[in-house]
C-alpha positions as CSV (number, residue, x, y, z in Angstrom):
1,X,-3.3,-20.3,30.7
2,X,-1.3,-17.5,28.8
3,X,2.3,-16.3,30.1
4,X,3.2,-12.7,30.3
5,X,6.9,-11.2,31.4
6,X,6.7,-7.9,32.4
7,X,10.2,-5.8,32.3
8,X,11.2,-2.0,32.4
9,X,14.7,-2.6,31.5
10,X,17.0,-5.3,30.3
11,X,20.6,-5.4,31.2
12,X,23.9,-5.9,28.2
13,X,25.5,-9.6,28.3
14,X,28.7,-7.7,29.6
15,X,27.1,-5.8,32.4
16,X,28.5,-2.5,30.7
17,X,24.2,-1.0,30.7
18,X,21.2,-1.6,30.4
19,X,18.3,-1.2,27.6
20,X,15.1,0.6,28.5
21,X,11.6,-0.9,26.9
22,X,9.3,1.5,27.2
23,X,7.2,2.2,23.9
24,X,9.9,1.2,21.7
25,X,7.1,0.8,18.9
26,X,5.1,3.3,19.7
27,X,5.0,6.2,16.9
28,X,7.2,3.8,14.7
29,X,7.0,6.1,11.3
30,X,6.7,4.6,8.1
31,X,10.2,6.5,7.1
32,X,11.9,4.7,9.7
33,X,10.7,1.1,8.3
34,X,13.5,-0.6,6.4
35,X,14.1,-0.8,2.6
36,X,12.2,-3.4,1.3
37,X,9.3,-3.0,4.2
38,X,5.0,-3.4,3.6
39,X,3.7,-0.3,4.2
40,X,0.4,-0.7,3.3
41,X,-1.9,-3.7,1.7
42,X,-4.9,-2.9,-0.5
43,X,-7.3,-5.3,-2.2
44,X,-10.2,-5.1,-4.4
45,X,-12.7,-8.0,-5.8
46,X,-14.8,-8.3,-8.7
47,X,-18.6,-9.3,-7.5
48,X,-20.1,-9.5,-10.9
49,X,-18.5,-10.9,-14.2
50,X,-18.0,-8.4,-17.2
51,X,-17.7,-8.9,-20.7
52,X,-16.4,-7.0,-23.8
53,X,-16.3,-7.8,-27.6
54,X,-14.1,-4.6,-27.4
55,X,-10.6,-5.1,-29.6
56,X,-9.3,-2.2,-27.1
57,X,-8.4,-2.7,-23.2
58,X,-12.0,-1.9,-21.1
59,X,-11.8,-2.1,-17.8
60,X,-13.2,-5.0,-16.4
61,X,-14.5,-3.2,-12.8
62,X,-11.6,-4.5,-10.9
63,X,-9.8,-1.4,-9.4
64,X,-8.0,-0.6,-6.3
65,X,-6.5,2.8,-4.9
66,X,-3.2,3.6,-2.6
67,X,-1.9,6.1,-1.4
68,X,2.0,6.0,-1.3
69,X,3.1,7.5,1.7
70,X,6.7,9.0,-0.2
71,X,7.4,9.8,-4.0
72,X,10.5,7.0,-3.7
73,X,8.4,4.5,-2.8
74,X,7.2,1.7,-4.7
75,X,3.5,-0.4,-5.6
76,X,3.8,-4.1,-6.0
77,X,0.8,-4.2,-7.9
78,X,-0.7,-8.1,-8.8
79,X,-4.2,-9.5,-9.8
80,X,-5.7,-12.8,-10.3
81,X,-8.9,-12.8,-12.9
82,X,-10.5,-16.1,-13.9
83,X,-11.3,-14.8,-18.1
84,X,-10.2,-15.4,-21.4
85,X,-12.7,-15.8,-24.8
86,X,-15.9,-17.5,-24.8
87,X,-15.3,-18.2,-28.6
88,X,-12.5,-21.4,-28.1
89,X,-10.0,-21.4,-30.4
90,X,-10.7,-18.6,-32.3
91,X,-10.5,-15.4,-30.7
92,X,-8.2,-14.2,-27.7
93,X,-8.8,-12.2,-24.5
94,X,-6.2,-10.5,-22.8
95,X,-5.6,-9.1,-19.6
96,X,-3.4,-5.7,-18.2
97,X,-3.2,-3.5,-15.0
98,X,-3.2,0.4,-16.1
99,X,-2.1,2.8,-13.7
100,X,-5.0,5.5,-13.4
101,X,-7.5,4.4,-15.9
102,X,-7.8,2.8,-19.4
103,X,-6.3,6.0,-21.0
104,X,-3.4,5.4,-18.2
105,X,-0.2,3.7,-17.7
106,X,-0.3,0.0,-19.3
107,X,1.9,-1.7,-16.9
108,X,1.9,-4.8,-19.1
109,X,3.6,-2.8,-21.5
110,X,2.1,-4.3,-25.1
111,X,-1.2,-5.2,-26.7
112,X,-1.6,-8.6,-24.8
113,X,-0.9,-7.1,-21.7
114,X,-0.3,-10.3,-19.3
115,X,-1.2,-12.7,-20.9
116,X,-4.2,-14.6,-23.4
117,X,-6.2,-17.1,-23.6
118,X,-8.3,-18.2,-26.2
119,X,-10.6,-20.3,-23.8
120,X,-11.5,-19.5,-20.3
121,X,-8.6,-19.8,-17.5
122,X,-7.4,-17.7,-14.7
123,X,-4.7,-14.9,-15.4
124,X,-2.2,-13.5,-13.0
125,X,-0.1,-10.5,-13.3
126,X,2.2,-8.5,-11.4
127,X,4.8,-5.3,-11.3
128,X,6.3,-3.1,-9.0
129,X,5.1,0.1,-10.0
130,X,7.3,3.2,-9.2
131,X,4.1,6.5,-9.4
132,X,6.7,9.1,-7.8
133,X,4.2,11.1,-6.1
134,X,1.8,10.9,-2.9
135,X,-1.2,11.2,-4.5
136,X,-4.3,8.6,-4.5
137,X,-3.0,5.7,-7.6
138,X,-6.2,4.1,-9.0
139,X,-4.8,0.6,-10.3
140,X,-7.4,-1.2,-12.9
141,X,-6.8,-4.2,-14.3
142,X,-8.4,-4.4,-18.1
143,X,-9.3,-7.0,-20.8
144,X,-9.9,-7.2,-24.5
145,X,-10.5,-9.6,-27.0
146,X,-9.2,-9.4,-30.1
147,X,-12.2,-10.6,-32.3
148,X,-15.6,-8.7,-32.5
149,X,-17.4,-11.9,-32.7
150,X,-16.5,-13.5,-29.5
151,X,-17.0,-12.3,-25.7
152,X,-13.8,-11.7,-23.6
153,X,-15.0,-12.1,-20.2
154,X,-13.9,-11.3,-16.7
155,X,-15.6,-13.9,-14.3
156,X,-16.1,-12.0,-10.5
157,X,-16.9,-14.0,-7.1
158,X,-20.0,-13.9,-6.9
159,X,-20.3,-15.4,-10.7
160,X,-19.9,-19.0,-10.3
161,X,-19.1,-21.3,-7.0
162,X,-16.8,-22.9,-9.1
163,X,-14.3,-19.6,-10.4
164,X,-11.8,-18.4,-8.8
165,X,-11.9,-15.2,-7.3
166,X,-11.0,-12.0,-9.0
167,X,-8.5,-9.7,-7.0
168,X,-6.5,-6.9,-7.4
169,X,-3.6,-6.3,-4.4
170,X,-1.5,-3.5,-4.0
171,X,1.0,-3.4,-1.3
172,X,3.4,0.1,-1.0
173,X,7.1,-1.1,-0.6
174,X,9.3,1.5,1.1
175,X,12.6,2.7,-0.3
């Protein structure tokens, strides 16, 4: 059987007042959260796996938008994406997250983003993004390989029982 207290008002330890309860959360703005606070949590998945012989970043279909809800916030912005080369040993694939599209922001800031691999292993990434606007932010995380031969390749869900899953989560961290 469940317990429930019900009280209007509490009373101070010294007696000096009391505290009212009444919708104390209700209307609780997003402005009055404190620094540091999750706003909002977004997450995307990769169903099918991708492949590129590409040496430049494609996107590998794993996207996810948010909408900040100030300019001064932040985007903790992380991915998991089983991938890497299908040529061992002698190519590498490399992973990123660009802010917008491929012709974006690279958030992993060189040519091997992330990470590489020249075999197939799961990559992680993350950065706390600061877009200084309120506008929609399409996050995409993107892959390469940097020999033509070979096949970089971005395994989704749905590819193998045995993958792991490929995710992209953004979560909005107030100011």
């Amino acid at each position: 059987m469940a317990s429930k207290i019900k009280v209007d008002q509490l009373e101070t330890a010294d007696g000096s007042g009391t505290i009212a309860l009444q919708n104390q959360l209700s209307g609780l703005a997003s402005a009055s959260m404190p620094t540091g606070s999750v706003l909002q949590v977004v997450q995307g998945t990769l169903q099918d796996e991708a492949d590129t012989t590409s040496g430049s970043y494609v996107s590998t279909g794993l996207t996810a938008t948010i909408t900040p809800s100030s300019t001064s916030n932040k985007i903790l912005v992380s991915f998991v994406a089983p991938g890497g080369s299908s040529n061992n040993n002698t190519s590498n694939g490399a992973f990123t997250i660009f802010r917008g599209t491929i012709s974006g922001t690279n958030l992993g800031g060189n040519d091997w983003g992330f990470g590489y691999a020249n075999n197939t292993t799961v990559f992680v990434g993350s950065e706390l993004d600061s877009p200084n606007t309120t506008s929609a932010q399409v996050y995409t995380v993107a892959f390469r390989n940097d020999a033509g031969a070979s096949t970089g390749i971005c395994k989704g869900s749905g590819t193998n029982a045995n993958t792991a899953r490929a995710t992209i989560t953004l979560m909005e961290i107030g100011a």
